[in-house]
C-alpha positions in Angstrom: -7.1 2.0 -12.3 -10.4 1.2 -10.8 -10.6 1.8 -7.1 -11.9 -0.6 -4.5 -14.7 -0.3 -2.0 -13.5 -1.6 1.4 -16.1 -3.4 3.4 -15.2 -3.4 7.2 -16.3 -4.0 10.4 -15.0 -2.7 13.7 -11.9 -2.6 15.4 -11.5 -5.7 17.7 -13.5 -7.5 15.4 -16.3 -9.8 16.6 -17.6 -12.9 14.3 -21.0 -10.9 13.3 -18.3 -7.9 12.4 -16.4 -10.1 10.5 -19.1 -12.5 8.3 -21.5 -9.6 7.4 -18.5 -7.8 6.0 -17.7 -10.9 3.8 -21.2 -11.2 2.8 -22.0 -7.9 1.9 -18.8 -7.9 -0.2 -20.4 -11.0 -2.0 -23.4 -8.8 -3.0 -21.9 -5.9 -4.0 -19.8 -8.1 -6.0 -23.2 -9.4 -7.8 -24.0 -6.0 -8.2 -21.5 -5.2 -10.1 -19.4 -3.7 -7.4 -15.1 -3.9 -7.0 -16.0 -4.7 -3.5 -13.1 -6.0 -1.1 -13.6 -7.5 2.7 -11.4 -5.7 4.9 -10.7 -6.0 8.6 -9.2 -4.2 11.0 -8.1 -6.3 13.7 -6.7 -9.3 14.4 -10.1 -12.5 14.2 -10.7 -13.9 17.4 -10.5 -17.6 17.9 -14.4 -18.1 17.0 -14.0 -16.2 13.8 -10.7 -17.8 12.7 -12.7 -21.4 14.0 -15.7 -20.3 11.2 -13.4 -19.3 8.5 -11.1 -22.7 8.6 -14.3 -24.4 8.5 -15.4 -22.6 5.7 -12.1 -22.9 4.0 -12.0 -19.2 3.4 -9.3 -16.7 3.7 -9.5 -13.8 6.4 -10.3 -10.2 5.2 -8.0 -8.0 4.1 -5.8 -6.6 7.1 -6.3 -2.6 7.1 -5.0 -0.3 9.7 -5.7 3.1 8.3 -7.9 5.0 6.3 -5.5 6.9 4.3 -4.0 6.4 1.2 -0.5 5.3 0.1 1.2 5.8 -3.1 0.7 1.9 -3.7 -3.1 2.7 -3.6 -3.0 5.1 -6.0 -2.5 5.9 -10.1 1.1 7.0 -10.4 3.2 6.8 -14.1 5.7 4.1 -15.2 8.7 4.4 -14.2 11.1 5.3 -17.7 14.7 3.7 -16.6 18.2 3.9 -18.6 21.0 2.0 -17.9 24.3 4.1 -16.9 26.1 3.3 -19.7 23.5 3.7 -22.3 24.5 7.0 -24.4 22.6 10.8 -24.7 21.5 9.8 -27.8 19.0 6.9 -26.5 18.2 9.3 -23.8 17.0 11.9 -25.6 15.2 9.4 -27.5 13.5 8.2 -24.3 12.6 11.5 -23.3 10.9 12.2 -26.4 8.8 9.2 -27.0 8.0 8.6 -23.5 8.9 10.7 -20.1 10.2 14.2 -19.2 12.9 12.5 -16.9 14.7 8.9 -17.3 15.9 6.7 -14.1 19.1 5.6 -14.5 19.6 2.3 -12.6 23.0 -0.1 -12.8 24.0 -3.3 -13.5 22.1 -4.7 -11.0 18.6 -2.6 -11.8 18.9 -0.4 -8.5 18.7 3.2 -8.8 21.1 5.5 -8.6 20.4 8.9 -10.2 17.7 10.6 -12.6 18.2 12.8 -15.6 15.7 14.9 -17.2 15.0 16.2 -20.7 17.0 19.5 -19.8 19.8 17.7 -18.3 20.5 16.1 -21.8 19.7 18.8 -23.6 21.9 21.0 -21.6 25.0 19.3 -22.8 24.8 20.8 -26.0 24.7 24.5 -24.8 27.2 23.6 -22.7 30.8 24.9 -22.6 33.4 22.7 -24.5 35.9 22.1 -21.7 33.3 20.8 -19.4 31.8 18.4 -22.6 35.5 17.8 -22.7 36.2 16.3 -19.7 33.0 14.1 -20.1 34.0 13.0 -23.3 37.6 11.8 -22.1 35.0 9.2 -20.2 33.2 8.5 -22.8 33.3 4.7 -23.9 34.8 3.8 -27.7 31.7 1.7 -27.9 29.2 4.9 -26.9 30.6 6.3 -29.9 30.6 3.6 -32.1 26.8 2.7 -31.2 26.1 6.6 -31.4 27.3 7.0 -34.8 25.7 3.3 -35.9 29.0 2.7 -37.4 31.8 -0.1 -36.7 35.7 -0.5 -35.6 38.2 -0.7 -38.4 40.4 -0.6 -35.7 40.2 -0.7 -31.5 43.4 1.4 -30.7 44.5 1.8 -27.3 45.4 6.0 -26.7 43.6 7.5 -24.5 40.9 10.3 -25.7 41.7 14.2 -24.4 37.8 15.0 -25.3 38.8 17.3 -27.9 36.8 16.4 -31.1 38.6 17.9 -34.7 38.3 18.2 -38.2 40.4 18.4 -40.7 41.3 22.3 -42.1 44.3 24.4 -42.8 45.7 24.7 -39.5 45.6 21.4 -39.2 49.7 20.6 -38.4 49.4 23.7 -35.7 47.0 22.3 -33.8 47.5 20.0 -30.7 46.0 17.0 -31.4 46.8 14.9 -28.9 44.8 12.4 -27.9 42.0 14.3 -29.8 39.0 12.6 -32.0 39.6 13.6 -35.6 36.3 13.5 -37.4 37.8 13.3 -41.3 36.4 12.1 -45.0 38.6 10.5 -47.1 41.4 12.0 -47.5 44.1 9.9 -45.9 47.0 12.5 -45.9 44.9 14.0 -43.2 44.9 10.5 -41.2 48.6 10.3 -41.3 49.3 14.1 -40.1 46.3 13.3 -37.6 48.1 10.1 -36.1 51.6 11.9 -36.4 49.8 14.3 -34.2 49.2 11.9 -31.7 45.4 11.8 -32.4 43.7 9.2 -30.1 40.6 7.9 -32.7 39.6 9.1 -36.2 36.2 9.0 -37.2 36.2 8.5 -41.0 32.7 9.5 -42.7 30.7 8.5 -45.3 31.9 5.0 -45.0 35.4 4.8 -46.3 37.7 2.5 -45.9 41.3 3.8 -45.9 44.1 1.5 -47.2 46.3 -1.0 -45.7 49.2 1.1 -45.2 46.7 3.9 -42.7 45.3 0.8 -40.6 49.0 -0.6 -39.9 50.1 2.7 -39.3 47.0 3.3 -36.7 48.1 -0.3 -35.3 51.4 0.9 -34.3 50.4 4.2 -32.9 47.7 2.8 -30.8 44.9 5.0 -32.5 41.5 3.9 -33.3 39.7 3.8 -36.3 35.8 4.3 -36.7 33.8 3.8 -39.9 30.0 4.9 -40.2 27.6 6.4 -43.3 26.9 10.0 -41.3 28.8 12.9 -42.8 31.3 15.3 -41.3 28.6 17.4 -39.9 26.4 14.7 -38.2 29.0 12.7 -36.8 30.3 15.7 -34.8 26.7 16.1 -33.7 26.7 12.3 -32.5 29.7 11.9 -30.9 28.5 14.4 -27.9 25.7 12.3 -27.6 27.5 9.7 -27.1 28.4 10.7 -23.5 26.9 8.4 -21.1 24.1 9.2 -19.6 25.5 8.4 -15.6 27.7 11.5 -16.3 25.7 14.1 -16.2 22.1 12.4 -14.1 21.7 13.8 -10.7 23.1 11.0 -8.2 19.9 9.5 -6.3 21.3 10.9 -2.9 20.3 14.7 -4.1 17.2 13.6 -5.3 13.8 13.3 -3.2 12.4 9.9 -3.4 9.5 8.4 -1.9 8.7 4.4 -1.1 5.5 2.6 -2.0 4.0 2.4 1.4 4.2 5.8 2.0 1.0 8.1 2.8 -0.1 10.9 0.1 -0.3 13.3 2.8 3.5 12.7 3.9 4.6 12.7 0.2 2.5 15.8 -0.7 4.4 17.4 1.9 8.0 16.9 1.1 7.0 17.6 -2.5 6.3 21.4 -1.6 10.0 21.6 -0.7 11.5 21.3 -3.7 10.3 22.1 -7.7 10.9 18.8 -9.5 8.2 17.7 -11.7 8.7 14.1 -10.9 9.8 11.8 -8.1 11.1 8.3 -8.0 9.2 5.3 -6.0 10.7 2.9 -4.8 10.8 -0.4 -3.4 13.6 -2.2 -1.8 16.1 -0.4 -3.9 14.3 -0.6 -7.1 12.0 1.7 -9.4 8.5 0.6 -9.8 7.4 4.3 -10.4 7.2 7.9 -11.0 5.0 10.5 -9.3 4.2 14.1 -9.5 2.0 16.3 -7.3 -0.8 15.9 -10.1 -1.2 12.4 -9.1 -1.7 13.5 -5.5 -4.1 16.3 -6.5 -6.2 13.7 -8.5 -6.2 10.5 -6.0 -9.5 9.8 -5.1 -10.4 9.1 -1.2 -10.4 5.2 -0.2 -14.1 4.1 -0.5 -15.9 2.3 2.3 -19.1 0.6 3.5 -19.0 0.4 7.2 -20.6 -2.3 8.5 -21.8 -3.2 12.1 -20.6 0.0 14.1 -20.9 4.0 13.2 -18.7 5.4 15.9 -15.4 6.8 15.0 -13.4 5.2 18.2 -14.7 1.6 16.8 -14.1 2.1 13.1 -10.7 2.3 11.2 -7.8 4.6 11.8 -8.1 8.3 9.9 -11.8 7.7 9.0 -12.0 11.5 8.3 -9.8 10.8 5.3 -12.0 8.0 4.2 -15.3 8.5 1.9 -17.8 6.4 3.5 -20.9 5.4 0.9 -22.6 3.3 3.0 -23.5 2.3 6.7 -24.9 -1.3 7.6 -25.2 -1.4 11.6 -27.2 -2.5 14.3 -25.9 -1.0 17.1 -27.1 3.4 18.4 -26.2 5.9 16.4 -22.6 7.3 16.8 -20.5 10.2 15.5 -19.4 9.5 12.1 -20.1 12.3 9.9 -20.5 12.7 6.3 -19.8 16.0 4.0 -22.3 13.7 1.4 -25.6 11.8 1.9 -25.1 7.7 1.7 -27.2 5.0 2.2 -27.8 4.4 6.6 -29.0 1.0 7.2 -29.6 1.0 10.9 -32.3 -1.6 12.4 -32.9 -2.8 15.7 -31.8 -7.2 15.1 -29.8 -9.2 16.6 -26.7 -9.4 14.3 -25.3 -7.1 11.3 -25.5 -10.5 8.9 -28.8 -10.3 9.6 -29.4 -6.9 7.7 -27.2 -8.2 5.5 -29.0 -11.4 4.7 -32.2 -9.0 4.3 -30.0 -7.0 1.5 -30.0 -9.9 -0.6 -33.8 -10.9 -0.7 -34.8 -7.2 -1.0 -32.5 -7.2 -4.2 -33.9 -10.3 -5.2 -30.3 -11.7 -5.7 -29.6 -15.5 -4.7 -26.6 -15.8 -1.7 -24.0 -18.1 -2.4 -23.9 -21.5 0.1 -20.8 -20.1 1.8 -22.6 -16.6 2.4 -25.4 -18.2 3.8 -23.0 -20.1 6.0 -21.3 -16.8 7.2 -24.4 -15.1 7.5 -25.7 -18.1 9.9 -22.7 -17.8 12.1 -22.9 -14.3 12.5 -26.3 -14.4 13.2 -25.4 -17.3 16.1 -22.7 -15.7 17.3 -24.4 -12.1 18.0 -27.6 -13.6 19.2 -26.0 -16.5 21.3 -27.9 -18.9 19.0 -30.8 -16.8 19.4 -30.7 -16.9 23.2 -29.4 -13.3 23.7 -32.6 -10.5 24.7 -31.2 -8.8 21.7 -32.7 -10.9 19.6 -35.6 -10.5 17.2 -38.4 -12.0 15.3 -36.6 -10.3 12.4 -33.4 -12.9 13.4 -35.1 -16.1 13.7 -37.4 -15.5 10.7 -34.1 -14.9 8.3 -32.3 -17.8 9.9 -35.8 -20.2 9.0 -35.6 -18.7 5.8 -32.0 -19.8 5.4 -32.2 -23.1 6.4 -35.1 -23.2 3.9 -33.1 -22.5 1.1 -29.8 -24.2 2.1 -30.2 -26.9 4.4 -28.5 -25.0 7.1 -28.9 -26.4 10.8 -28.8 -23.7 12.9 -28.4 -25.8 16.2 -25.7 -27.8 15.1 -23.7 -25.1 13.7 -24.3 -23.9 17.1 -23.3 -26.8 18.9 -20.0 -27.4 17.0 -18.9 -23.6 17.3 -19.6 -23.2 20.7 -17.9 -26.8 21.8 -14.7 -25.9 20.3 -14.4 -21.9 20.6 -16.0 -21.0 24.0 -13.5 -21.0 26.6 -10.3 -19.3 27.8 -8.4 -21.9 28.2 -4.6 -21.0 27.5 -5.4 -17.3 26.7 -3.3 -14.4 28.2 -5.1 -11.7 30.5 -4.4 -9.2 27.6 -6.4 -11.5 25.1 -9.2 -12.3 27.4 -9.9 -8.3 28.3 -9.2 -6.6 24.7 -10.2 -8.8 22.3 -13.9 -7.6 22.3 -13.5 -4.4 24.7 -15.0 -1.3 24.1 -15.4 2.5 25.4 -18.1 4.7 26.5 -18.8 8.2 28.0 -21.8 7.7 30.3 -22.0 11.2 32.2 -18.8 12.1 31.6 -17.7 9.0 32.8 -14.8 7.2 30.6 -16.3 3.6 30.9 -14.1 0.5 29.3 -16.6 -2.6 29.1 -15.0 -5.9 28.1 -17.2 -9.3 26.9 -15.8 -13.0 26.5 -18.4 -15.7 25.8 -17.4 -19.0 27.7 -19.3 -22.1 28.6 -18.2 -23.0 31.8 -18.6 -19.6 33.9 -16.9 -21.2 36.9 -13.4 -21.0 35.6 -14.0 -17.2 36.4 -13.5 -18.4 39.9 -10.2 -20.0 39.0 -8.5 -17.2 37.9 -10.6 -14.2 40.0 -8.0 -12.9 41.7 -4.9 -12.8 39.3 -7.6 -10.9 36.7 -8.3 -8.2 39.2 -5.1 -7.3 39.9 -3.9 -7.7 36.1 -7.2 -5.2 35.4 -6.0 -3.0 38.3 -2.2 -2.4 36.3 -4.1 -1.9 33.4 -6.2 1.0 34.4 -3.5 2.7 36.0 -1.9 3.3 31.9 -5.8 3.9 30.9 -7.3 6.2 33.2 -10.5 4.9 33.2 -13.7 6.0 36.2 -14.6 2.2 35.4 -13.3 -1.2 33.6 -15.7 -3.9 33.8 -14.9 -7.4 32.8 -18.3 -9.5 31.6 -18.2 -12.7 31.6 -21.1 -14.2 29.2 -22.3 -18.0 29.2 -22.0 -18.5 25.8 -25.9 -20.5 25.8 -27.1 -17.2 27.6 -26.9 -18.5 30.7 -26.0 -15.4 32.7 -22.5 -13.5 33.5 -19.9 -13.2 35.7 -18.4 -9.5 36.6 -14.6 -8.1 37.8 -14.5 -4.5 37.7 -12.0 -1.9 38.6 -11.8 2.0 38.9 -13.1 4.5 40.7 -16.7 3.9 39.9 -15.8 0.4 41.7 -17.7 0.8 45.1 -20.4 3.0 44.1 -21.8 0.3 41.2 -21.2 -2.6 43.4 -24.9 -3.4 43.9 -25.9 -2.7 40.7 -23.1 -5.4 39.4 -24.7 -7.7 41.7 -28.1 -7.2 40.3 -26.8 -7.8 36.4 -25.5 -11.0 38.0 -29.2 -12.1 39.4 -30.6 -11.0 36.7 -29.2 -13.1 34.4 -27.4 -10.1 32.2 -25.7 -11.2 29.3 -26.0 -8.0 26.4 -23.6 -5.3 26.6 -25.2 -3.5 24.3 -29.3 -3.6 25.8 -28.7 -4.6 29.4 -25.5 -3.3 30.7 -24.8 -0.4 29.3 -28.5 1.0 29.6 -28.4 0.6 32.6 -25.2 1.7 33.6 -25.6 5.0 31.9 -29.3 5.0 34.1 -27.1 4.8 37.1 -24.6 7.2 36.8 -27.0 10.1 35.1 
């Protein structure tokens, strides 16, 4: 089972989060990589505008780091039906699994039985085998014993299982399974004992007069080739096997979905060897802790942040190989060197694009597409001060090699995705929010592009009080709402929080100033003022 390597961006994912991660995938994929696009949010309206467009599926939804026992190598899962007999179960446990899954009629689970549980009827005591015989099934013992009906009778079996010897008539023999050869004086006493079944060996057929006489007293009649000796041997294996499993309810079981960490756990409480998975009801597998022991860490290339509070859930459980980002450098930490991409562009595609000529590998039509709108989005079609030479180079480059219009792309994405018109308070201030500590300051800084900056007028006053509620659940010394003209054509600010009064000129400057990067304006400069 070959593992995956999970390409993902940040949490609240931006388009530039979301297109390099696709892109890179497609390279690693060239290179011979199982790489998979992942995501880890929900895709904004621009993204899911881009992907439509590109008639492309989103990227795998992720929301944790850790692994579940559908992520991971775990054994088949060897199931028996209830009725089926010892026999086949010892058969099963020898060819294939220490312990068998019994399910019923309808497939569901319902008990396990191991290699000692079958085994154990053997070494049993008799009256217990007894009283699992007297539930035993004619046809159990027929199929046991490979044999056939001469006769179905209808007497109930006592569980006792007799042969034929001297003390024969003294013996109680009713409803008892008489194993016999062929003499058939010993049928006769047997039936006139009240004997529920005889079991004749060797393959003989007794005469008309013992099979009317077994007709009128109810008892059946077996034939098969074993001998005495083996047929005695057989008919306890006929038991069924739901007779002596361990019900499902005493049993530890785990579902798919569940995390290694959880499962590891519960398996330190008890000693079994093996546990059932399952899924809605049903089997799909067996695990032990061996398969926890051995499960690898889920692999992943992070791409456009490197901070823990922007990347997935449980990263510490994660083994990261790679980081593509173009953002500071954060806190993740590594127990293992990896490849650190870091440059100072406008967009992660861009790196990303630069991956491809450096490994002198060819980008598909639709990479190039995603790597264009990553690169438009980031750098507000180049207009943003965190653009680069670097940027506009790759994107001539691009439209070089695959007759990509930058402007129009532009055009068309910002026409139909730059507003916030119909979107909820909540949507507008977390779908691209994000937290800093700026001298010891907790500082929440949220960005929506738009193209008509004046609607932030419209709606001024209901947003401040929505962001006031807010930050009395978050706790924050400042929440600042940005604006962005999605040309670059300046901001708009709301902000709440005790920080409020004290940054009020400085907000007004960012406004004059034409601010529009979170990332190079504001935040420098924020953490400038409050040092």
């Amino acid at each position: 089972m070959t593992s995956p390597v999970y390409i993902v961006g940040h949490k609240n994912p931006d388009t530039d989060s979301i297109c390099s991660a696709m892109a890179l995938a497609e390279l690693k994929q060239k290179m011979g990589m199982y790489a998979v696009a992942a995501r880890i949010g929900h895709l904004n309206p621009e993204t899911s505008f881009i992907l439509k467009k590109l008639e492309l599926d989103p990227p795998l939804y992720m929301t944790t780091a850790k692994n579940t026992l559908a992520e991971i190598e775990i054994d088949e899962a060897i199931t028996i039906p209830r009725h089926e007999t010892l026999r086949h179960g010892w058969d099963l446990c020898l060819d294939k699994a220490k312990a068998l899954y019994v399910v019923d009629d309808n497939d569901n689970y319902i008990g396990m039985a191991t290699i000692g549980d079958v085994s154990k009827v053997q070494m049993q005591d008799l009256n217990i085998t007894k009283d699992l015989l007297k539930e035993t099934p004619l046809e159990n013992i027929v199929k046991c014993l490979k044999g056939s009906f001469i006769l179905k009778g209808t007497l109930p079996m006592s569980g006792e299982v007799r042969i034929s010897d001297k003390k024969l008539m003294e013996r109680d023999l009713e409803g008892a399974i008489m194993v016999l050869s062929d003499h058939e004086d010993d049928m006769i006493k047997s039936m006139a004992k009240g004997c529920a079944v005889i079991v004749i060996a060797e393959s003989f057929v007794p005469n008309d007069y013992i099979i009317e006489m077994a007709r009128k007293y109810g008892v059946t009649l077996i034939s098969t080739n074993y001998n005495t000796m083996k047929i005695i041997q057989m008919i306890y294996r006929s038991i069924p096997i739901e007779l002596i499993m361990t019900p499902a309810s005493a049993i530890t079981s785990f579902n798919r979905g569940e995390f290694l960490e959880d499962v590891e756990r519960e398996m330190l409480k008890s000693r079994h060897s093996s546990y059932p998975v399952l899924e809605k009801g049903k089997i799909v597998g067996s695990v032990a802790r061996y398969h926890i022991l051995k499960a690898e860490k889920k692999k992943f290339i992070l791409v456009d942040h490197n901070e823990k509070k922007q990347a997935i859930n449980d990263i510490d459980s994660a083994y990261i190989m790679e980081i593509v980002d173009h953002h500071r450098i954060g806190d993740i930490e590594t127990d293992h060197p990896i490849q650190f991409r870091n440059m100072i562009v406008g967009s992660s595609c861009t790196i990303v694009g630069l991956m491809y000529h450096e490994m002198n590998i060819k980008m598909s039509d639709t990479a190039a597409r995603l790597i264009a709108y990553g690169i438009i989005s980031d750098t507000m079609n180049f207009n943003s001060p965190t653009c680069t030479q670097i940027d506009k180079d790759l994107a001539k480059r691009i439209e070089k090699e695959h007759g990509i219009d930058f402007d129009a792309m532009a055009k068309e994405l910002f026409a139909n995705t730059a507003t916030i018109q119909d979107k909820s308070f909540d949507t507008i201030l977390h779908r691209d929010s994000k937290e800093y500590t700026l001298s010891g300051k907790r500082v929440a800084i949220s960005q929506v592009f738009i193209f008509d900056l004046d609607v932030v007028d419209q709606i001024r006053d209901d947003f401040l009080k929505y962001m006031e509620e807010e930050n009395k659940m978050r706790h924050l010394d400042l929440l600042l709402m940005v604006f962005t003209n999605v040309e670059g054509k300046g901001s708009r600010f709301l902000y709440v929080g005790e920080l409020s009064h004290a940054i009020k000129g400085l907000v007004d400057s960012f406004t004059k100033m034409g601010y529009v990067s979170r990332k190079k304006q504001i935040v420098p400069r924020l953490a400038q003022e409050l040092a």
